[in-house]
C-alpha positions as CSV (number, residue, x, y, z in Angstrom):
1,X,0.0,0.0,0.0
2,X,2.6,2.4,-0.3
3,X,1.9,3.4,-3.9
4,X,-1.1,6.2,-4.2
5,X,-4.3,5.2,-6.0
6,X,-6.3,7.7,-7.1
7,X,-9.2,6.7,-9.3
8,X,-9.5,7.2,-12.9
9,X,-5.4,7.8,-12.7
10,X,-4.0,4.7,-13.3
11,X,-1.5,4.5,-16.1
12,X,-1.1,8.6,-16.0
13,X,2.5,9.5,-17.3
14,X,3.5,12.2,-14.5
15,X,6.8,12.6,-16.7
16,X,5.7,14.1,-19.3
17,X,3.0,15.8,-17.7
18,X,6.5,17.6,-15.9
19,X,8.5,17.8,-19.3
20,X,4.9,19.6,-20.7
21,X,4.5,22.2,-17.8
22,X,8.3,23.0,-17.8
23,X,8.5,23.9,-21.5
24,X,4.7,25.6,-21.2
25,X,6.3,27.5,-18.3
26,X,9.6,28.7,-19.9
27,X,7.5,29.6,-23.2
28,X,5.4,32.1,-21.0
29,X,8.0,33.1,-19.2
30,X,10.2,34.5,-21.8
31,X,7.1,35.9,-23.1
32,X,6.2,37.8,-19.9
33,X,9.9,39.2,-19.7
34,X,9.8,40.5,-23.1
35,X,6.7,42.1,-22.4
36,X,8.4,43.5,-19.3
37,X,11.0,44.9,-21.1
38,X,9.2,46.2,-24.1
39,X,7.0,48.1,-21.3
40,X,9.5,49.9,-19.7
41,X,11.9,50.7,-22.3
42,X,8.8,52.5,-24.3
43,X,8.1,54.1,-21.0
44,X,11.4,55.7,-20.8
45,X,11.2,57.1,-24.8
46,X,7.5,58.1,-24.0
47,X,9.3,60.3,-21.2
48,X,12.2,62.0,-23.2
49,X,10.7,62.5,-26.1
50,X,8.4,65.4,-24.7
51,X,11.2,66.6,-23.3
52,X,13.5,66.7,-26.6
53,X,10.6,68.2,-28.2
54,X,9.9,71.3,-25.8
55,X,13.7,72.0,-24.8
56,X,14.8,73.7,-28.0
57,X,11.5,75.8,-28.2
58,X,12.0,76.8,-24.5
59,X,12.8,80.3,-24.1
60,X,15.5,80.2,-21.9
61,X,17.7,78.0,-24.2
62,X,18.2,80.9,-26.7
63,X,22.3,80.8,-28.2
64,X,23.9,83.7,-29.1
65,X,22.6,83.2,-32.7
66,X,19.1,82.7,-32.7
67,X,19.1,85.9,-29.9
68,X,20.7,87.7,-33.8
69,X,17.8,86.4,-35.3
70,X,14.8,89.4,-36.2
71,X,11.3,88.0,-34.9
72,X,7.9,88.4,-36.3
73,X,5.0,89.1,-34.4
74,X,1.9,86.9,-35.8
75,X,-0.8,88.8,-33.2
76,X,-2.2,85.5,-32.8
77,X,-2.9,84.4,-36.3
């Protein structure tokens, strides 16, 4: 009696059953870490890009140059 017996189990191959949730389990789990990383790198390009964008426009960042520059005055339009 030291073997389990469980109905409707007999002849089950536990094995492969193993073998199947391993490679099932390192299939998903690559595919969750790419996801991961595909996240968080376009996080951190969602976050510098608005800030490559408004940078050069910022007032503060004039160079010598574009201070030589002569502006024009839209009123709005």
């Amino acid at each position: 009696m030291n073997e389990l017996q469980m109905p409707g189990l007999t002849g089950f191959d536990w094995a492969g059953l193993w073998e199947t949730v391993q490679t099932l389990g390192l299939d998903f789990g690559m595919k969750a870490l790419m996801a991961l990383v595909i996240f968080f790198v376009g996080r951190m390009i969602a976050r510098i890009v608005p800030k490559a964008c408004t940078r050069p426009c910022s007032p503060g960042k004039l160079t010598r140059f574009s201070r030589a520059l002569p502006t024009t005055s839209f009123n709005g339009y």
